[in-house]
C-alpha positions as CSV (number, residue, x, y, z in Angstrom):
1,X,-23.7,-0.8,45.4
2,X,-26.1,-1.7,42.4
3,X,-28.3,-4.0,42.0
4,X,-25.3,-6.2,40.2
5,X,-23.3,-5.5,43.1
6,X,-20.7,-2.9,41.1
7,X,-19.3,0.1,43.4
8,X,-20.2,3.2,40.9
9,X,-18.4,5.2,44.5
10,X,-15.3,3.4,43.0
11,X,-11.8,5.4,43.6
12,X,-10.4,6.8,40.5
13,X,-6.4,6.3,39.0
14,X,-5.5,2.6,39.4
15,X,-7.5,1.4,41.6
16,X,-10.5,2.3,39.4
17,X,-9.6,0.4,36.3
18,X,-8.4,-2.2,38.5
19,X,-11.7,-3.0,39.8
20,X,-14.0,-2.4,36.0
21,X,-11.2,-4.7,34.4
22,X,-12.7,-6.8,37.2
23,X,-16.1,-5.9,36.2
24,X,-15.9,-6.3,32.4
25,X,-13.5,-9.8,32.2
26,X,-10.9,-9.4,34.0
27,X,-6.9,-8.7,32.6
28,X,-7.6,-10.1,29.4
29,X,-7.9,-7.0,26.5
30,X,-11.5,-6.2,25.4
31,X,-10.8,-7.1,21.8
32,X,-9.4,-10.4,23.2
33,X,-12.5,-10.8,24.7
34,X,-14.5,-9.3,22.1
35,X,-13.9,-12.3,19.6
36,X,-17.0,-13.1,17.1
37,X,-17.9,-16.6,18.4
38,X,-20.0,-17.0,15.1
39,X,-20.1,-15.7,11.4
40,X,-23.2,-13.8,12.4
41,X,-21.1,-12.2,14.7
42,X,-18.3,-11.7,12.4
43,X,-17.9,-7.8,11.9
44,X,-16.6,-6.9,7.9
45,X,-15.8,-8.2,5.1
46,X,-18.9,-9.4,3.3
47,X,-17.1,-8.6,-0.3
48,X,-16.0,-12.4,0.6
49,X,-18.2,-13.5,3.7
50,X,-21.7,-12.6,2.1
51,X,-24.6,-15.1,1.0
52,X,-23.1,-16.8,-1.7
53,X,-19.5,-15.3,-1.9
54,X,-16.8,-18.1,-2.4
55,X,-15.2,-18.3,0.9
56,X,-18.3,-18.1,2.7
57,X,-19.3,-21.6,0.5
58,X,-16.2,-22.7,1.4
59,X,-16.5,-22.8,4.5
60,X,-20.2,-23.9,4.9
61,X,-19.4,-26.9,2.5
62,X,-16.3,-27.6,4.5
63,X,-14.8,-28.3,1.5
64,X,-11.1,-26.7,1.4
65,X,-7.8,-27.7,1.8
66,X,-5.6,-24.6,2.5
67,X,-6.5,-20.6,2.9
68,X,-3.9,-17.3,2.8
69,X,-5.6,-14.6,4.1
70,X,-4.0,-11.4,3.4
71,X,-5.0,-7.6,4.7
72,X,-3.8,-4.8,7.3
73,X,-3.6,-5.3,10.8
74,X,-6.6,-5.7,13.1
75,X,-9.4,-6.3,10.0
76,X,-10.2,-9.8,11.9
77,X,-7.6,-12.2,10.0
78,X,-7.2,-14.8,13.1
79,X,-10.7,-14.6,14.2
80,X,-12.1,-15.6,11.1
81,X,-9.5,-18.6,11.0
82,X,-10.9,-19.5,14.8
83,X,-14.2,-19.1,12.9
84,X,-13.6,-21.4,10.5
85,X,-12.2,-23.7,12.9
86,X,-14.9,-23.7,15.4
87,X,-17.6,-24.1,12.2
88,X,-16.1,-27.3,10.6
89,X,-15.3,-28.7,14.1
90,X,-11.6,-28.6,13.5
91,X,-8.8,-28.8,16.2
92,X,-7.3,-25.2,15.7
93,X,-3.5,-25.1,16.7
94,X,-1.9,-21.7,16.0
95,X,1.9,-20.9,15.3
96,X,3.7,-17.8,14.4
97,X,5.8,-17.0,11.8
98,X,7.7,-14.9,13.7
99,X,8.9,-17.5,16.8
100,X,7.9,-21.0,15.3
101,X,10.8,-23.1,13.9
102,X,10.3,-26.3,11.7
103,X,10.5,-28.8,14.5
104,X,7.4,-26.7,15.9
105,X,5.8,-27.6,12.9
106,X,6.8,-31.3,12.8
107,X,4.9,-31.8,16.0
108,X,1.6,-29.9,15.1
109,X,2.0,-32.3,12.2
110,X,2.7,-35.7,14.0
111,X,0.1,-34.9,16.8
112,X,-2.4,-33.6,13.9
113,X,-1.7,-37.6,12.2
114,X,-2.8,-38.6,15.8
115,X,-5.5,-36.8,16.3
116,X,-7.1,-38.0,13.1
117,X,-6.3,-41.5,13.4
118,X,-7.3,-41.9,16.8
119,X,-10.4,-39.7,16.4
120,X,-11.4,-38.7,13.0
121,X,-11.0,-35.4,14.1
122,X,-9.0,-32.9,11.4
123,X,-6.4,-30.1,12.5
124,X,-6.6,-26.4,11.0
125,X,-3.0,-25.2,10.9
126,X,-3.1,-21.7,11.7
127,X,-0.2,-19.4,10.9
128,X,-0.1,-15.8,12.1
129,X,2.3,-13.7,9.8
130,X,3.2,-16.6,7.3
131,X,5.5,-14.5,5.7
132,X,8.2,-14.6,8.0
133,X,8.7,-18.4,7.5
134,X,11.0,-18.7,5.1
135,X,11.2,-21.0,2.2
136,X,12.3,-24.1,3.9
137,X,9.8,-23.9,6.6
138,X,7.1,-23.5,3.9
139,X,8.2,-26.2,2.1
140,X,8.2,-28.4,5.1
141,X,4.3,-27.5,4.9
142,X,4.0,-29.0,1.8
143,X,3.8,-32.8,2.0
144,X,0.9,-32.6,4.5
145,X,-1.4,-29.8,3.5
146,X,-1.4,-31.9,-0.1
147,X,-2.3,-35.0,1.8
148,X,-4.9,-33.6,4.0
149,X,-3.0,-34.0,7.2
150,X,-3.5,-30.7,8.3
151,X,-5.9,-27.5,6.7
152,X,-3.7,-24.6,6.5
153,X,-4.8,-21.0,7.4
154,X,-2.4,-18.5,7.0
155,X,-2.5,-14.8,7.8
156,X,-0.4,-12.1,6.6
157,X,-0.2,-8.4,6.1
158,X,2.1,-8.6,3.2
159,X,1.2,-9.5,-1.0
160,X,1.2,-13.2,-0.8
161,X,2.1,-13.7,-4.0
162,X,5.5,-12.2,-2.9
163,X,5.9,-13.9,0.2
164,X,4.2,-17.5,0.3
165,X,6.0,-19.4,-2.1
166,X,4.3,-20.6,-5.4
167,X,3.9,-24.4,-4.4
168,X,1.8,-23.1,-1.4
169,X,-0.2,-20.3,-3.4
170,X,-1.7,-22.9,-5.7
171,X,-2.7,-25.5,-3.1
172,X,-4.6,-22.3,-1.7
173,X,-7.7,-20.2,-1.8
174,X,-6.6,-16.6,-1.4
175,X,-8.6,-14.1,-0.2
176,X,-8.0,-10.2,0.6
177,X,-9.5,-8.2,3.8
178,X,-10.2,-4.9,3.5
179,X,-10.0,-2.2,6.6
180,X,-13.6,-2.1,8.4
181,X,-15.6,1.1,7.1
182,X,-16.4,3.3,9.9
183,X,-19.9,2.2,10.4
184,X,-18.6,-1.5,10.4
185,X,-16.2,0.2,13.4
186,X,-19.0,1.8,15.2
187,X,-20.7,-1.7,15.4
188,X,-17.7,-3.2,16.7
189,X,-17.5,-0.6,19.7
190,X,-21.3,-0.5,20.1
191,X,-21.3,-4.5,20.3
192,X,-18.6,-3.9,23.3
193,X,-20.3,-1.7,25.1
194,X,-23.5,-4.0,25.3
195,X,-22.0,-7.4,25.4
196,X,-21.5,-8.8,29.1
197,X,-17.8,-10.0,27.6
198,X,-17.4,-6.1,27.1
199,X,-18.6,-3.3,29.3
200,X,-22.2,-4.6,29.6
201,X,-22.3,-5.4,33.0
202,X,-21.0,-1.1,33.1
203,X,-23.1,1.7,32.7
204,X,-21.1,3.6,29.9
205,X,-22.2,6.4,27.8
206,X,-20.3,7.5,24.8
207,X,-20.9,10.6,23.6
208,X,-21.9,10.5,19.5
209,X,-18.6,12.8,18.1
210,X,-16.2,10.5,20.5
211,X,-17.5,7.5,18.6
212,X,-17.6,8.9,15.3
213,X,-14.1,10.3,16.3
214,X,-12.4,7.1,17.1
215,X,-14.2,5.2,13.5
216,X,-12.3,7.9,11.7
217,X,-8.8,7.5,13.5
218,X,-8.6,3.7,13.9
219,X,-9.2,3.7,10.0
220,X,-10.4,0.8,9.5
221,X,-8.4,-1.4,12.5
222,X,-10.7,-3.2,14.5
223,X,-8.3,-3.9,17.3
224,X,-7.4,-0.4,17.6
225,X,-10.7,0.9,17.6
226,X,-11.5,-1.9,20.7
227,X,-8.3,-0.7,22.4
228,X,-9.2,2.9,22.3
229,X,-12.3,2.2,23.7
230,X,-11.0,0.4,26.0
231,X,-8.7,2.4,27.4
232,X,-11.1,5.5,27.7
233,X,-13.8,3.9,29.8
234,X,-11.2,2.3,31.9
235,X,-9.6,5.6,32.8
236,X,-12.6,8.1,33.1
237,X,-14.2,8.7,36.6
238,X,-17.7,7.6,37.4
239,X,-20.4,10.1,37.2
240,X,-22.6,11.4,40.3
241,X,-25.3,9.4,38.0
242,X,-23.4,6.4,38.4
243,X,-22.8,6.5,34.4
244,X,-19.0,6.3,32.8
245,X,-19.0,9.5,30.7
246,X,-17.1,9.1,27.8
247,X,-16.6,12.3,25.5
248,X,-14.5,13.3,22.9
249,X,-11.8,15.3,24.9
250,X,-11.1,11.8,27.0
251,X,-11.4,9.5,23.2
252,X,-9.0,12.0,21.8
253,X,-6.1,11.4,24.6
254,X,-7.1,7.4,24.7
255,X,-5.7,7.4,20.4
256,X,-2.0,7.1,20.6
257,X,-0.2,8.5,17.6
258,X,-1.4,6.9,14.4
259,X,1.3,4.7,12.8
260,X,0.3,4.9,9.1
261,X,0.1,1.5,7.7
262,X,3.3,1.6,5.1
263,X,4.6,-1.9,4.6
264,X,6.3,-2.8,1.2
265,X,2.9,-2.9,-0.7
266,X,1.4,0.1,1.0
267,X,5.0,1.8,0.0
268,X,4.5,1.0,-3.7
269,X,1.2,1.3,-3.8
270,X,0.9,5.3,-2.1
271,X,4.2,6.2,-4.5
272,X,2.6,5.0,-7.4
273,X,-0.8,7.0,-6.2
274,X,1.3,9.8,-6.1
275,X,3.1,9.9,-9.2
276,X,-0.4,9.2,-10.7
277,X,-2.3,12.1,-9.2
278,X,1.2,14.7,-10.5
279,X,0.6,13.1,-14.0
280,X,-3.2,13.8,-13.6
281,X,-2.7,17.2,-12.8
282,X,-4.6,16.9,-9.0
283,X,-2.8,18.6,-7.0
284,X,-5.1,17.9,-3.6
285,X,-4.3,14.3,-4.4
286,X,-1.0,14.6,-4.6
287,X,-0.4,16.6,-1.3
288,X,-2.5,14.2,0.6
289,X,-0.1,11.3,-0.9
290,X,2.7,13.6,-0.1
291,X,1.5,14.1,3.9
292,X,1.0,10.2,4.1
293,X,4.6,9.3,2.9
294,X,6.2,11.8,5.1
295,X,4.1,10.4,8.3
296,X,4.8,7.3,7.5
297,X,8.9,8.1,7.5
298,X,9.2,7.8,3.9
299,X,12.8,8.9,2.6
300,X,12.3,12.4,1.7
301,X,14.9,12.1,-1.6
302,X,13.0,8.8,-2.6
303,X,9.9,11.3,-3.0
304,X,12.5,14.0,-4.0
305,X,13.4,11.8,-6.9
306,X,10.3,10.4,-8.3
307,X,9.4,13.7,-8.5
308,X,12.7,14.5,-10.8
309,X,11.8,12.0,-12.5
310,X,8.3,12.8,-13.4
311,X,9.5,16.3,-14.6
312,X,11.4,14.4,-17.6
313,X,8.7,11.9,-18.0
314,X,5.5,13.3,-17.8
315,X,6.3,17.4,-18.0
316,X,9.0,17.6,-20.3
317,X,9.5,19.9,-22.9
318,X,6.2,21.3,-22.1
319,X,7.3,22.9,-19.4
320,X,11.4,22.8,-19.4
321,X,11.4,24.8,-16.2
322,X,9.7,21.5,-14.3
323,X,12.5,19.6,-14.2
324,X,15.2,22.4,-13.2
325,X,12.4,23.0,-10.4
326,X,12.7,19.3,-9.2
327,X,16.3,19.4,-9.3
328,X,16.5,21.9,-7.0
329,X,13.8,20.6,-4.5
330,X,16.1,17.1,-4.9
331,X,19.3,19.4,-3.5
332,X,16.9,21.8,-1.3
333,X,15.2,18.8,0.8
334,X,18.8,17.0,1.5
335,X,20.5,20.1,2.5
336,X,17.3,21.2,4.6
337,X,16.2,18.2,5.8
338,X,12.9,17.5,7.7
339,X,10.8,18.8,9.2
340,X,11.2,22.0,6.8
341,X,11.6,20.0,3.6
342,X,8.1,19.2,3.7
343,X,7.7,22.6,2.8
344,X,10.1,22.2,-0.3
345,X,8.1,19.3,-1.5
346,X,4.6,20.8,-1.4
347,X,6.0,23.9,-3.4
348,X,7.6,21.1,-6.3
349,X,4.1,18.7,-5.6
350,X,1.7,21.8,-6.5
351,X,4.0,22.9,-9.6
352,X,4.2,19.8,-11.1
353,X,1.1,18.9,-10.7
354,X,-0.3,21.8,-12.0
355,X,2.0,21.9,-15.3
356,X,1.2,21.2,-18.5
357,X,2.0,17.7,-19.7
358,X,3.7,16.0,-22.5
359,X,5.2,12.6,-22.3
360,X,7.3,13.1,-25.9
361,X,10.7,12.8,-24.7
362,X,9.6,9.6,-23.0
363,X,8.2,8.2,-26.0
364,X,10.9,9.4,-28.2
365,X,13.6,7.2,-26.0
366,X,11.7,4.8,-25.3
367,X,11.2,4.4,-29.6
368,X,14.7,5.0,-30.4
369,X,16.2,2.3,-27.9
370,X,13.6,-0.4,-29.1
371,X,14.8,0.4,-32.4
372,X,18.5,0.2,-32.0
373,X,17.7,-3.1,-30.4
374,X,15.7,-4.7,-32.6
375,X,16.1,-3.2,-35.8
376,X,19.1,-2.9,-38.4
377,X,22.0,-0.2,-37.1
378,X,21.4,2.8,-39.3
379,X,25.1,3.7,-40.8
380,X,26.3,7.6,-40.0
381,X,26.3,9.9,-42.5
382,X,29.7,10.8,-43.6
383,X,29.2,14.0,-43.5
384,X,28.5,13.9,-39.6
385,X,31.7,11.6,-39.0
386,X,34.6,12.3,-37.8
387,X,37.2,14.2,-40.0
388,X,40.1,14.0,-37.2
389,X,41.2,10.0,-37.8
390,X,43.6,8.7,-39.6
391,X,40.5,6.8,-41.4
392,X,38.1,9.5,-41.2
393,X,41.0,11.9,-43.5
394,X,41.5,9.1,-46.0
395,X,38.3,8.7,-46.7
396,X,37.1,12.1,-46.5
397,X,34.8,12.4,-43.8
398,X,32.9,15.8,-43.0
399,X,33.9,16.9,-46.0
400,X,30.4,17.8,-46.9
401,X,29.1,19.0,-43.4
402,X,27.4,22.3,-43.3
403,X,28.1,24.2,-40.2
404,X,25.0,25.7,-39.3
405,X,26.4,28.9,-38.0
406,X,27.3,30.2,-41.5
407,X,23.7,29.2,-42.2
408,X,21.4,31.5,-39.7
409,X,21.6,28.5,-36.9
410,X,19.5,26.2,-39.8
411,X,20.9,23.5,-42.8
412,X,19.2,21.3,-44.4
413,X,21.3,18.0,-44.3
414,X,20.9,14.5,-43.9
415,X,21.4,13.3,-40.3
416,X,20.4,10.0,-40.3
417,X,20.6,7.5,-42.8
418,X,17.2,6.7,-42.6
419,X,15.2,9.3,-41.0
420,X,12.4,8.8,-38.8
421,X,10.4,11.0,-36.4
422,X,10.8,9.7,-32.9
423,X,10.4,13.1,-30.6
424,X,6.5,13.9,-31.8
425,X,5.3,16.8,-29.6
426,X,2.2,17.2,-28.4
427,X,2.0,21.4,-28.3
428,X,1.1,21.3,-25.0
429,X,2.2,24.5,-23.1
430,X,6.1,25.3,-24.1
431,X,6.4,22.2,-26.7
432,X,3.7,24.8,-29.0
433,X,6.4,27.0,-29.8
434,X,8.6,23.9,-30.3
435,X,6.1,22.5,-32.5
436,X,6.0,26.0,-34.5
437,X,9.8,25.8,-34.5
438,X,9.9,22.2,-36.0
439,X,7.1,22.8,-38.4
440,X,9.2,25.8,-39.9
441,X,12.2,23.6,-39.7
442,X,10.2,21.3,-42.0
443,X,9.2,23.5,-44.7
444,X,12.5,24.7,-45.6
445,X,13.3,20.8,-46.0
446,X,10.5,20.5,-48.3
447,X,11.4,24.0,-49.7
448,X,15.0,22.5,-50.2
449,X,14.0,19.4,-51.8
450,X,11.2,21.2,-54.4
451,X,14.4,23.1,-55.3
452,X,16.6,20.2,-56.0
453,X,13.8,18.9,-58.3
């Protein structure tokens, strides 16, 4: 025994975490227990917590009347709506999105309309994962939030501006959270192994690469990063010093799998990173946007696509080999399949990426449509009509075309009745010997039309 009376002779296995989740708080989890009881406690995001930041006046004023907090898992979204609660002496009910119905919310409200009437006393509405309410049971929020009845806090991991309806948005302050940096993580941990609500009643020592090992993993999850913890001093013997030894070996089994965060923004937002970094010509980028899509389950013939897609867009004619490379890795990774296709990709990723660039056939649609929309439709040619109709023979059409074939492969002819250049190449790799092509092309029209004069 100790001097706190703790058994460091403690069994190992079950027994042993049975009796230091005695020692350190019982059953309840450590980031449960871990919860910031203050601001000053409050680990992250001073881009909206710091001296003078809006939310931070906010909330020291007491003067709001509904909050959408928005950001990743496990960056502190409920404790800082506890904090807010517990700093403007609010009641604090909480409800879920996920199980909470709209008679739920019709008593919170009714009791909320008793509590101030017979106290004085205001009610912060908290709900966790406000985007799974649908539209009826955020309307039914509505009436009361606008009266004061209740302060709304609500959490999500999703864009609000997609999923909390427009009426809601603008009675709202909305704020974004942002992962916890990994020194922001290591003073999470560190604050748990010192605090008696963590493992400060334990001796623990963590070795220096185990913590800087699980800052990296949790990227940026404060929960996960308390779990992790959590579960590797619970499960490692005591010393012979009466210390819990923590290393890295014991850390690294604690981390379950990483589940790469990849929820509808984080989908859009890492395939629009990697069409970017292709088009920029980084191919390191591009691969590591590549790995993060295939651990996070991304369809391999969505990435197979975009990537087809870019060939036209972005390679073009400056490379015309791009997009019969991409074509191939489309049909490659769906007869292959995974895990090999990742191996397909890389090899279309890297050339792509690497390729010279020209966005000219892009443009030169892109021109053409907005002109046949918005402009006057040019008239053909009849020279380039059809000479096979019953019209097109009675009024002579094609009569004056000029087969190119009996020319050397070149005429100069009218094609359009107004001509205008839409496909303007760059000379970037291949599209120089176009350009050289097309330049020639355009002196014997000059040379045609010097002639005629």
């Amino acid at each position: 025994m100790d001097e706190l009376g703790f058994d460091f002779n403690e069994p190992t296995g079950a027994a042993a975490i049975s009796s230091r989740e005695n020692a350190s708080g019982g059953r309840m989890p450590l980031a449960a227990r871990m919860r910031p009881r203050t601001l000053a406690e409050y680990c992250g995001q001073s881009h909206i917590l710091g001296e003078g930041k809006l939310l931070r006046r906010a909330i020291t004023a007491d003067n709001f009347s509904s909050i959408i907090l928005s950001g990743p898992p496990g960056v502190g979204k409920t404790s800082l709506a506890e904090l807010i609660a517990n700093s403007t002496n609010a009641a604090f009910i909480r409800l879920s999105g996920v199980t909470s119905t709209v008679a739920d919310i019709r008593r919170e409200i009714t009791m909320a309309k008793e509590r101030r009437s017979n106290s004085g006393r205001r009610t912060i509405l908290f709900v966790d994962e406000i985007h799974r309410f649908n539209r009826a049971q955020q309307d039914s929020l509505l009436p009361d939030v606008e009266s004061g009845v209740v302060r709304l806090i609500g959490a999500t991991t999703f864009n609000p501006s997609f999923y909390v309806v427009n009426a809601l948005m603008s009675r709202s302050l909305s704020f974004q959270l942002e992962p916890l940096s990994q020194q922001e993580i290591k003073k999470l941990l560190n604050n748990a192994l010192t605090d008696e609500r963590g493992f400060g009643r334990l001796a623990v020592e963590i070795a220096p690469e185990a913590l800087d090992f699980i800052a990296e993993v949790c990227e940026g999850d404060g929960r996960r990063s308390l779990n992790a913890l959590e579960m590797a001093v619970l499960s490692t013997p005591t010393g012979e010093d009466g210390v819990i030894h923590v290393d890295l070996t014991v850390v690294q089994e604690s981390v379950q799998k990483k589940v790469v965060n990849y929820d509808d923004d984080a989908h859009y937002d890492t395939a629009s990173a990697f069409i970017k970094s292709m088009r920029g010509s980084d191919p390191d980028a591009a691969i590591y946007y590549l790995a993060k899509m295939l651990e996070a389950g991304e369809d391999i013939r969505f990435i197979a696509r975009r990537m087809m897609i870019l060939a036209s867009e972005d390679i073009g004619n400056a490379d015309p080999r791009a997009i019969t490379l991409a074509t191939s890795v489309m049909q490659a990774v769906d007869f292959v399949g995974m895990p090999e296709a990742r191996i397909i990709l890389a090899q279309g990723v890297t050339y792509l990426a690497t390729a010279p660039k020209s966005n000219a056939s892009y443009n030169a649609i892109n021109e053409a449509i907005s002109d046949v929309k918005n402009n006057r439709i040019q008239p053909i040619p009849f020279a380039l009509r059809d000479p096979n109709s019953a019209g097109g023979k009675a009024n002579e059409h094609g009569k004056d075309y000029i087969y190119v074939h009996n020319t050397g492969g070149f005429a100069v002819q009218d094609y359009m009745s107004v001509p205008k250049k839409y496909y303007k190449v760059t000379g970037a790799g291949y599209e120089a010997k176009i350009k050289e092509r097309l330049d020639y092309f355009e002196q014997l029209r000059q040379a045609a039309k010097t002639g005629e004069k």
